[in-house]
VEXMAR-541295 format. One record per residue (C-alpha): residue number from 1; x, y, z. Coordinates in Angstrom, 2 decimals, always signed. Example, Ala and Ser with C-alpha at 12.3 -4.5 7.8 and 13.67 -1.06 7.14 Angstrom:
2
R nr px py pz
R 1 +12.30 -4.50 +7.80;
R 2 +13.67 -1.06 +7.14;
***
This chain:
111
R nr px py pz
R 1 -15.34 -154.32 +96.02;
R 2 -14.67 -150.72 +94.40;
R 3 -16.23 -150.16 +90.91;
R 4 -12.30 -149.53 +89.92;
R 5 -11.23 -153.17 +90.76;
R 6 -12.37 -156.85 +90.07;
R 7 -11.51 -160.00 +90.60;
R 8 -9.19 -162.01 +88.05;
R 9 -8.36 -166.03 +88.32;
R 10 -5.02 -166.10 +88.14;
R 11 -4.84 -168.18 +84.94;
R 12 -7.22 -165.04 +83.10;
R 13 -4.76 -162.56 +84.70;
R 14 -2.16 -160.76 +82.11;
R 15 +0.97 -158.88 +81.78;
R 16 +0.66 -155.59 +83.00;
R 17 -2.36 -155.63 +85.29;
R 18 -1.72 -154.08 +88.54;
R 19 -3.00 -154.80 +91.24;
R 20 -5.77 -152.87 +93.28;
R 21 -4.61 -154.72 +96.81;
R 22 -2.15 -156.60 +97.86;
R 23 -1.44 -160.36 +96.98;
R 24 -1.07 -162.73 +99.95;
R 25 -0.36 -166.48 +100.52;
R 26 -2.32 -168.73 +103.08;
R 27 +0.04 -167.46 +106.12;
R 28 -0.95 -163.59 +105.31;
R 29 +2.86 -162.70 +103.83;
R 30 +2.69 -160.50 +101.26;
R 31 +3.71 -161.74 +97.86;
R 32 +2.81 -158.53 +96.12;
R 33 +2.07 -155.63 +97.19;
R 34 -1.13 -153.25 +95.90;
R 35 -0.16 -151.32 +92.70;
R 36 +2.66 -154.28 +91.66;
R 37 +2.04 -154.99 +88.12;
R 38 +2.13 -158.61 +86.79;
R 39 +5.27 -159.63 +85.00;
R 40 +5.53 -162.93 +83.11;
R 41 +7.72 -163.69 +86.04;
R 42 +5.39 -162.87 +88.80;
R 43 +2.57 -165.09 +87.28;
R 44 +4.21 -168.19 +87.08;
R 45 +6.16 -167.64 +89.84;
R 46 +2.29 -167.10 +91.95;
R 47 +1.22 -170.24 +90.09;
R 48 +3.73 -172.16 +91.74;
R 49 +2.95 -170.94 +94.96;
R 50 -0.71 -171.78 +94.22;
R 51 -2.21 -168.73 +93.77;
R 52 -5.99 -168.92 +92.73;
R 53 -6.96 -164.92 +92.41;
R 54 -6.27 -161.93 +92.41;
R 55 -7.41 -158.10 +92.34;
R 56 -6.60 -155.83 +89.17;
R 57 -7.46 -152.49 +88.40;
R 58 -10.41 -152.20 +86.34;
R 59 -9.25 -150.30 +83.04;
R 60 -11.46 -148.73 +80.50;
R 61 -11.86 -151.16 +77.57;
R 62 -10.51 -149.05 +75.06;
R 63 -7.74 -146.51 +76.69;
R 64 -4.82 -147.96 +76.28;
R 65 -3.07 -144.97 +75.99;
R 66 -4.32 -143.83 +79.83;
R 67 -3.22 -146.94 +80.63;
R 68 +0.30 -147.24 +79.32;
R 69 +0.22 -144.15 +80.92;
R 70 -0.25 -145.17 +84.15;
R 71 +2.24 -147.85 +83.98;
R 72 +4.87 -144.98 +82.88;
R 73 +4.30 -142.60 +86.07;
R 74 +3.70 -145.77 +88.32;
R 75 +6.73 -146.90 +87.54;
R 76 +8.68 -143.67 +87.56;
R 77 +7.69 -143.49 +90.83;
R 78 +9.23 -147.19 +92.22;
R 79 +12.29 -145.64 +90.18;
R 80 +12.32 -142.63 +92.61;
R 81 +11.55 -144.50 +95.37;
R 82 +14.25 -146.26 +94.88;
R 83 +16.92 -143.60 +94.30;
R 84 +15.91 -142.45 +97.49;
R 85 +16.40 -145.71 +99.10;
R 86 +19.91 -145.65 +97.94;
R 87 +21.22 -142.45 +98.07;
R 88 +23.88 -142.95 +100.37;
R 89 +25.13 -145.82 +98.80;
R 90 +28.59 -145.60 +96.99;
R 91 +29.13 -146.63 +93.44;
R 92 +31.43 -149.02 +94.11;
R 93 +29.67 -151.11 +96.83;
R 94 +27.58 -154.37 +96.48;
R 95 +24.44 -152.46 +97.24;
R 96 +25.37 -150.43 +94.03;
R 97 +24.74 -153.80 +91.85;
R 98 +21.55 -154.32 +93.83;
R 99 +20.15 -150.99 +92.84;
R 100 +21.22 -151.63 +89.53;
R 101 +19.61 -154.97 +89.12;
R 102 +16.54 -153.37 +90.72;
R 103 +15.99 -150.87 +88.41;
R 104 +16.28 -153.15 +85.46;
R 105 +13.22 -154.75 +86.72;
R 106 +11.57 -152.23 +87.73;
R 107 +11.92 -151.29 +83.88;
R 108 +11.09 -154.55 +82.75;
R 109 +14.42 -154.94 +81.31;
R 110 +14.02 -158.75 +83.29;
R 111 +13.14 -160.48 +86.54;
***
């Protein structure tokens, strides 16, 4: 365990925590990967699938700010990741509405 991560029941884990590794399921799939943060979505949708734990970064109790922070360039950077993934894709095509879709999420405009 790094002093930067601990482990979190999922019933104590929150909105917004990210994760320090990757969440998997029984068979070793990956259900989230490391640096995913926790929707409302996510968390139920992990309780279904009988999730017991996981492993969030440890914050500092009172920076909030750093942490929002964080979140921001974190997710800036799935944003640019995913421009990049669909660059060649034309407005106009069905892959368009997928990036679209995507990026709402990824702005937690909804799951």
């Amino acid at each position: 365990m790094s002093a930067g991560e601990r482990a979190v029941p999922l019933e104590q884990a929150r909105e917004g925590a990210i994760l320090s590794r990757a969440l998997r399921d029984a068979s070793g799939t990956v259900l989230l990967a490391q640096g995913a943060v926790l929707t409302a979505a996510s968390l139920a949708a992990l309780r279904r699938r009988g999730v017991k734990d996981c492993w969030i970064v440890a914050a500092p109790p009172h920076d909030g700010a750093a942490e929002q922070a964080q979140l921001e360039a974190m997710r800036q950077r799935q944003l640019a990741r995913l421009a990049v993934l669909f660059r060649a894709t034309p407005a106009d095509a069905p892959g368009a509405g997928l990036l679209a879709l995507l990026q709402r999420y990824r702005q937690g405009d909804g799951a």
